[in-house]
Wavefront OBJ file of the C-alpha trace (Angstrom):
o trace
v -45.286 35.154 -6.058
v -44.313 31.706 -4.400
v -45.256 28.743 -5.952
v -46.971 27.784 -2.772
v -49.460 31.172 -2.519
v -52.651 29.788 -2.246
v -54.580 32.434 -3.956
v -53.848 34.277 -7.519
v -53.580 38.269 -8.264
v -52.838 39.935 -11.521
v -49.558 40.679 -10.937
v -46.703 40.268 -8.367
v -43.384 42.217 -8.249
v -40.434 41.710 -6.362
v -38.627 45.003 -4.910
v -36.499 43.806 -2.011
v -35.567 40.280 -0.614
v -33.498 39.989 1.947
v -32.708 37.796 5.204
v -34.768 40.175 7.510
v -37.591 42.269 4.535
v -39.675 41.241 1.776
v -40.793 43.776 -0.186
v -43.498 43.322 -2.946
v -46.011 45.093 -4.946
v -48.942 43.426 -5.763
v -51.479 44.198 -8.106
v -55.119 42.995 -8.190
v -57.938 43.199 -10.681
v -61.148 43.353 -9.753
v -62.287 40.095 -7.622
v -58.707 39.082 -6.328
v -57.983 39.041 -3.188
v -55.152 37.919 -0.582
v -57.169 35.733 1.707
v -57.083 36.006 5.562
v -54.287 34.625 7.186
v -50.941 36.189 9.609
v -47.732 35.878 10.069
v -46.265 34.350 13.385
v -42.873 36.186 13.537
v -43.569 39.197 10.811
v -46.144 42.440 10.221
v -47.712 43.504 7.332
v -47.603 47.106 5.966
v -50.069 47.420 2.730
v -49.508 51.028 1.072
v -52.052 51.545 -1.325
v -50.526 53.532 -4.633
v -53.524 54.345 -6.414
v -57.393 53.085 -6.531
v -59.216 52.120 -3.683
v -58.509 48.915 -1.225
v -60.034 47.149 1.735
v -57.916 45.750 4.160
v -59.391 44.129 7.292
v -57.635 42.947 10.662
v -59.193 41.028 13.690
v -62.652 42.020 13.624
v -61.731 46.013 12.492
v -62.266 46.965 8.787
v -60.654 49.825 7.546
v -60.748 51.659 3.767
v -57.508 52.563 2.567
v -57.151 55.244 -0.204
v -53.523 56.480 -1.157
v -52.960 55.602 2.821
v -50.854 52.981 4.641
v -51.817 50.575 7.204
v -49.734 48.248 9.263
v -50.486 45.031 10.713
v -48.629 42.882 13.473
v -47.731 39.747 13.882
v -49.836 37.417 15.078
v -53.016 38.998 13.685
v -55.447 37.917 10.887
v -55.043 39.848 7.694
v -57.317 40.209 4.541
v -56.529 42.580 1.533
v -58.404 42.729 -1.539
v -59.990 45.211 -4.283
v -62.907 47.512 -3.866
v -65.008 46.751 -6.987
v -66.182 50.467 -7.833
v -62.535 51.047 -8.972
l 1 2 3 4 5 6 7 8 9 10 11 12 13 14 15 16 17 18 19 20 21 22 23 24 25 26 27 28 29 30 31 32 33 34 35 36 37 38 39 40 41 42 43 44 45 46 47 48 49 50 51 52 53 54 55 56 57 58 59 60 61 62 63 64 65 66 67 68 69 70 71 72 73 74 75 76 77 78 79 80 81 82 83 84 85
């Protein structure tokens, strides 16, 4: 995680940097969360590898178990940890 992230989660892995993808896996315990913000000139695509997520964009909400879901530039973003894990 950058030194500049503005929130904390339990863990942060690198998988791919490059000049055009960044690629991480991010781990959260219970009550962390990636707070809402976007990307100008990038999307988002949170894959969800096992437990249960929330991920909300704009004003839609969306559950994601095991599933993937993308999100453009330019939009507001929110991830973070259902708590009945």
């Amino acid at each position: 995680m950058a030194a500049a992230d503005p929130y904390k989660v339990k863990h942060v892995e690198l998988v791919l940097k490059s000049s055009d993808v960044l690629a991480r896996i991010f781990t959260l315990a219970p009550g962390d969360t990636i707070p809402w913000h976007y990307h100008q000139h990038c999307a988002d695509h949170f894959f969800v590898l096992e437990g249960r997520r929330q991920a909300r964009s704009g004003l839609r909400s969306a559950l994601v178990a095991a599933m993937e879901l993308g999100v453009g530039s330019g939009t507001c973003r929110l991830f973070d940890r259902i708590a009945a894990d």
